[in-house]
C-alpha positions as CSV (number, residue, x, y, z in Angstrom):
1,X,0.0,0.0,0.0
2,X,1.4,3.5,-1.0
3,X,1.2,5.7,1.7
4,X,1.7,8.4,-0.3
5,X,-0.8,8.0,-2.7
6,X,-3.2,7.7,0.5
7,X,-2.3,11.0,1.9
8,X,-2.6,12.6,-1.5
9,X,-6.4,11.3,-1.5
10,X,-7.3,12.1,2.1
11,X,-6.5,15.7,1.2
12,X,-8.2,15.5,-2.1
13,X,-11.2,14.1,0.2
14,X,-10.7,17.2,2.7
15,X,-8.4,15.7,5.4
16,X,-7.0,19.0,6.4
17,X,-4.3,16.3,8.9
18,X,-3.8,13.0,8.2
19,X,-1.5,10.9,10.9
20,X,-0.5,6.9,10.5
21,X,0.7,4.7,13.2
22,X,1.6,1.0,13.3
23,X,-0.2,-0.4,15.7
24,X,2.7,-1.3,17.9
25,X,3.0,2.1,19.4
26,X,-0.4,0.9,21.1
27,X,1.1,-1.9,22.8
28,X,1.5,-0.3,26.1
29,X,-2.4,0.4,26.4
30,X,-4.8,-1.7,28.3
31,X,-7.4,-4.1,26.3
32,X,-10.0,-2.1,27.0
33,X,-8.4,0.9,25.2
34,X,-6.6,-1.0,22.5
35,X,-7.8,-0.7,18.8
36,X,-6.6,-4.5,18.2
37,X,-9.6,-5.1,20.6
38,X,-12.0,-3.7,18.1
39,X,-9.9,-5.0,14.9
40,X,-7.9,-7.7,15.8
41,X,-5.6,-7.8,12.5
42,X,-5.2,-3.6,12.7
43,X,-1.3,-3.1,11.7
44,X,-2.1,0.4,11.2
45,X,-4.2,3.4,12.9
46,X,-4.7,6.6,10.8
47,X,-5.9,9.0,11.9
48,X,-8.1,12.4,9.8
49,X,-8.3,15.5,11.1
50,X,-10.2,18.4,9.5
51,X,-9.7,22.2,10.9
52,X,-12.7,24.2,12.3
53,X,-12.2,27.5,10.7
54,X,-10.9,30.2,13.2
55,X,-14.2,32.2,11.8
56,X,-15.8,30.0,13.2
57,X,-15.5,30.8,16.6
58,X,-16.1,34.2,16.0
59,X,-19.7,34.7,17.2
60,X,-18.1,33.1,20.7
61,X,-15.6,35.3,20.9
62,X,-18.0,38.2,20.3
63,X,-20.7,36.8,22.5
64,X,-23.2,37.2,20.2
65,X,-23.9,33.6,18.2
66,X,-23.2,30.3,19.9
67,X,-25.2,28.6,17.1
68,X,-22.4,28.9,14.5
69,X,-20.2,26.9,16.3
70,X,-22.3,24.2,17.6
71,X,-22.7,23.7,13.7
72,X,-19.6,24.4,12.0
73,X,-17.6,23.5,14.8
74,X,-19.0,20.6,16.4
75,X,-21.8,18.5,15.2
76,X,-21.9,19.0,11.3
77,X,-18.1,19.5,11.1
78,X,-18.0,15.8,13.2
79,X,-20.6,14.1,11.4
80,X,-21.1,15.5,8.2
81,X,-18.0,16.5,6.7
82,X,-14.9,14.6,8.5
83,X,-17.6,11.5,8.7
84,X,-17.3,11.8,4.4
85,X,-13.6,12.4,4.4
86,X,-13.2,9.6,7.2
87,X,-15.9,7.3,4.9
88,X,-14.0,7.8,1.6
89,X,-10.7,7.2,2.6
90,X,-12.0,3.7,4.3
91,X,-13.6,3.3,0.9
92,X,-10.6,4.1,-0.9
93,X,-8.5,1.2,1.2
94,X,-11.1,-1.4,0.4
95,X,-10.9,-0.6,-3.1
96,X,-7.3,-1.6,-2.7
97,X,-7.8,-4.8,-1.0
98,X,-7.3,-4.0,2.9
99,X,-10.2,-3.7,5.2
100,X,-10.9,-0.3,7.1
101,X,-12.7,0.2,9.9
102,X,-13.9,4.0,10.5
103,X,-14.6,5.5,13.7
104,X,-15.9,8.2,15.2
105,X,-14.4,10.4,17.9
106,X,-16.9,9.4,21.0
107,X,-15.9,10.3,24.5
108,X,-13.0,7.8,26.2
109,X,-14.6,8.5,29.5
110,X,-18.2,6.3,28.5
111,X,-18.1,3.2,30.5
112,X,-18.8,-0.3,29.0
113,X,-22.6,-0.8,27.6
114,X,-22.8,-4.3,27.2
115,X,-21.6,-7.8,28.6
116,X,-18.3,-9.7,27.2
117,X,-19.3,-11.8,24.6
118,X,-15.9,-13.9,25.3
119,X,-14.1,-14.4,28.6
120,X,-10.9,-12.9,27.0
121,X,-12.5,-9.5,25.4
122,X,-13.5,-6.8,27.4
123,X,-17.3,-5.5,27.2
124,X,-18.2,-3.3,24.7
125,X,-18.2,-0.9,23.6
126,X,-14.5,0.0,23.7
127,X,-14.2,3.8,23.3
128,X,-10.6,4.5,22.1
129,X,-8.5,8.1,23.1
130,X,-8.2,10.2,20.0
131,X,-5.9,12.8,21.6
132,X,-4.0,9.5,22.4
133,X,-3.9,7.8,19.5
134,X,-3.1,11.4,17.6
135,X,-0.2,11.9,19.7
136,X,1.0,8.2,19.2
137,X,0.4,9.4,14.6
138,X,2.7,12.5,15.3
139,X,0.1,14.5,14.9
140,X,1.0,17.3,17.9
141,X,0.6,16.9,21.8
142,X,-1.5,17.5,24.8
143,X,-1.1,21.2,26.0
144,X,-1.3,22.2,29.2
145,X,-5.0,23.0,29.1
146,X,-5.7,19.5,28.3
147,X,-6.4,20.8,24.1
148,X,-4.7,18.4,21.4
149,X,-2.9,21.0,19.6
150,X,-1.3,20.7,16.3
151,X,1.4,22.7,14.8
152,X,-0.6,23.7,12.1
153,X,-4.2,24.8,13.8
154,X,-3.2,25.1,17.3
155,X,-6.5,23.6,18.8
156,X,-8.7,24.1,15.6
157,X,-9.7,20.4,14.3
158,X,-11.0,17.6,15.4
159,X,-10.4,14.0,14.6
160,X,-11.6,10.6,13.3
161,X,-9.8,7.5,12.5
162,X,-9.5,4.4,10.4
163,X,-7.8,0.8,11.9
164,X,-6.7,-1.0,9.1
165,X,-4.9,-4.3,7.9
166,X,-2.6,-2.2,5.4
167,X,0.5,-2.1,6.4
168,X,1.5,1.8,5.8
169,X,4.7,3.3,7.1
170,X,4.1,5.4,10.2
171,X,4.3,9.3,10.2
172,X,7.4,10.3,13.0
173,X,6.8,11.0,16.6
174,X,6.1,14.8,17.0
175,X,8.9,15.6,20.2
176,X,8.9,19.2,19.7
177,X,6.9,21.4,21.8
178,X,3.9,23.9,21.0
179,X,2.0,24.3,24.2
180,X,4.7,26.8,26.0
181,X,3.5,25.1,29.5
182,X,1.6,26.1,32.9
183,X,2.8,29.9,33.4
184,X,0.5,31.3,31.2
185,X,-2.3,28.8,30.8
186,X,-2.7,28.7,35.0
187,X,-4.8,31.9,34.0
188,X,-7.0,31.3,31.2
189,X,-9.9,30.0,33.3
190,X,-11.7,32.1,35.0
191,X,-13.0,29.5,37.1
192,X,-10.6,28.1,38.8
193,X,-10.9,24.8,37.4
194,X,-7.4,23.5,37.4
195,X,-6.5,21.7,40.7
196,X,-2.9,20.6,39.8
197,X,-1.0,18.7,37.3
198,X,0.6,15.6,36.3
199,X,2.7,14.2,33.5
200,X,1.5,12.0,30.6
201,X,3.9,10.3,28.6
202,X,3.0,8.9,25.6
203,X,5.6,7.1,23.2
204,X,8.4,8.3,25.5
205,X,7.0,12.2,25.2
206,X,6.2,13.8,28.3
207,X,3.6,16.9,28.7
208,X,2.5,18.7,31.9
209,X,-1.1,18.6,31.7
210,X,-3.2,20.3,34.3
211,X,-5.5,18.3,36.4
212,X,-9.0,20.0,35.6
213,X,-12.2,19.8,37.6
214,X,-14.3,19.5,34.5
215,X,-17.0,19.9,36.9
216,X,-16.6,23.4,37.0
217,X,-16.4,23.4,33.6
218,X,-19.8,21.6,32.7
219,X,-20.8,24.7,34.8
220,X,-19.3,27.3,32.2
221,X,-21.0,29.4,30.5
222,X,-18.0,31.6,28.6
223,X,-18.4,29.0,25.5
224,X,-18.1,25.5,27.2
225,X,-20.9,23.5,26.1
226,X,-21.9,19.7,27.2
227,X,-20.2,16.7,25.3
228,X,-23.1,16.1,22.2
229,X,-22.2,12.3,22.9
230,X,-22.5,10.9,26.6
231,X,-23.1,12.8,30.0
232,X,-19.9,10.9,30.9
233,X,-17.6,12.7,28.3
234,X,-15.5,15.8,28.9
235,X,-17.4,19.0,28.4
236,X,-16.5,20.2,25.0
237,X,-14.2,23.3,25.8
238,X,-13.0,24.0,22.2
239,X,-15.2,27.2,21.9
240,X,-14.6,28.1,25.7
241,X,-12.8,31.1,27.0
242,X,-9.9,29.0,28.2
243,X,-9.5,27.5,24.7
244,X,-10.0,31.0,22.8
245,X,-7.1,32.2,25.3
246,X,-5.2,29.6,24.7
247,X,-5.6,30.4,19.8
248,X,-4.7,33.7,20.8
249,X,-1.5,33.3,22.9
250,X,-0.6,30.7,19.9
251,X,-0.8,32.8,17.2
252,X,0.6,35.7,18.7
253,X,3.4,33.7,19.6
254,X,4.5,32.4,16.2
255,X,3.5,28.8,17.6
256,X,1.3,28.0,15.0
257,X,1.4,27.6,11.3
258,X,-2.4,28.6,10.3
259,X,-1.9,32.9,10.1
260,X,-4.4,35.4,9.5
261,X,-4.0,39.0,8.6
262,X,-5.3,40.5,11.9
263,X,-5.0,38.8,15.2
264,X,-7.4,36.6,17.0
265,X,-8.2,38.7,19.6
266,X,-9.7,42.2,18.6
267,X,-12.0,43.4,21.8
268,X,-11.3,42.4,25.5
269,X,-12.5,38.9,26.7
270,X,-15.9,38.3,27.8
271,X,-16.6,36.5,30.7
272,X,-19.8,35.9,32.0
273,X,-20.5,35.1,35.8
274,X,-22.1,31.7,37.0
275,X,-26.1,33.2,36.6
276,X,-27.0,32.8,33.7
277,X,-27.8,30.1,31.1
278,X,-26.9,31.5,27.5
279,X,-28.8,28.5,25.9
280,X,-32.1,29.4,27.4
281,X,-32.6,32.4,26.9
């Protein structure tokens, strides 16, 4: 299988990042969060990422549309146009002879909903880590904030990925930083929500990640909004204050490859007290 050819279609198909991984950098994971648990003959996971466009956070940043994003940004960007990108790349390996097995990007945290079928398999279903398995593609890292970021957007995209029987040669690890670490993002939530840190390694990469009470953030109303999947999942932050703080201190800092002509940031932040439900009103 050429993986160049590949990559050259998942753009043509809109795959704004596309990551590949043999599946032994997933050795070190537990059964239950292993993709050979959901495709026992996977020898490679790739992973297809399309940006959301920094426009369209805009009406967030403003205050003044919260709508946009839940559509461009979350639920048709998710399941409309990466699902077809994700889709026709899976396509495009069958075509070829090797079996693909798409997935969507549903919350880790969601506990089993079934009974084991076998002794030796764990119950379904088995919810894999994206920011995990992106990190394990080369893709970027895990900031501070807890945001996959990506040299290129920062914390614009989101994922999907395809286990496969192909055997593709794997993207390098990513070892280079872009989150800049906890002095500046100890500030960018107003709440209060981080409680500490810890270090994740993943593929022999370390990154300070802040211990967040993501209770505090379900409770956000400065552009956090519920996961769309299971009450079990993260809130999704990506439109949050803490998030739009952390774009802006990106791009201002040359961190980030995706430039604009004026800077992120135009007004002063917004940031709106625990009394009021913007989604409501």
């Amino acid at each position: 299988m050429d993986d160049l050819r590949l990559k050259e279609f998942a753009r043509e198909a809109g795959a704004d990042l596309i990551g590949i991984a043999g599946i032994d950098r997933f050795k070190d994971l537990p059964q239950e969060k292993d993709p050979q648990a959901i495709f026992p003959e996977t020898k490679t996971v790739i992973l297809l990422g399309r940006r959301i466009t920094r426009g369209t956070l805009r009406g967030v940043e403003e205050g003044t549309n919260f709508y946009n994003y839940l559509a461009f940004g979350q639920s048709w960007l998710s399941e409309r146009f990466l699902a077809l990108t994700t889709f026709q790349v899976a396509e495009y390996l069958e075509d070829n002879g090797w079996e693909a097995v798409p997935l969507p990007n549903l919350p880790p945290e969601v506990p089993p909903m079934g009974v084991r079928v076998k002794p030796d398999t764990p119950a379904p279903n088995v919810m894999l880590d994206f920011d995990d398995a992106a990190c394990r593609a080369g893709l970027g890292e895990i900031g501070y904030c807890g945001f996959f970021l990506t040299p290129e957007f920062g914390p614009r995209q989101r994922f999907q990925m395809i286990l496969t029987d192909a055997p593709l040669k794997p993207d390098g690890l990513r070892m280079e930083r872009i989150c800049p670490g906890p002095g500046q993002c100890q500030v960018f939530c107003p709440l209060g929500a981080i409680k500490g840190e810890k270090v994740i390694t993943i593929c022999g990469k370390n990154m300070v990640v802040a211990q967040t009470d993501y209770r505090r953030c379900s409770e956000c109303k400065n552009g956090a909004m519920a996961n769309p999947y299971h009450p079990a999942g993260k809130p999704d932050r990506l439109a949050a204050v803490c998030c739009r703080n952390c774009l802006d201190s990106l791009e201002r800092s040359g961190r980030i490859k995706n430039q604009f002509q004026l800077s992120f940031r135009q007004r002063p932040v917004w940031v709106v007290e625990q009394t009021v439900d913007l989604f409501k009103i």
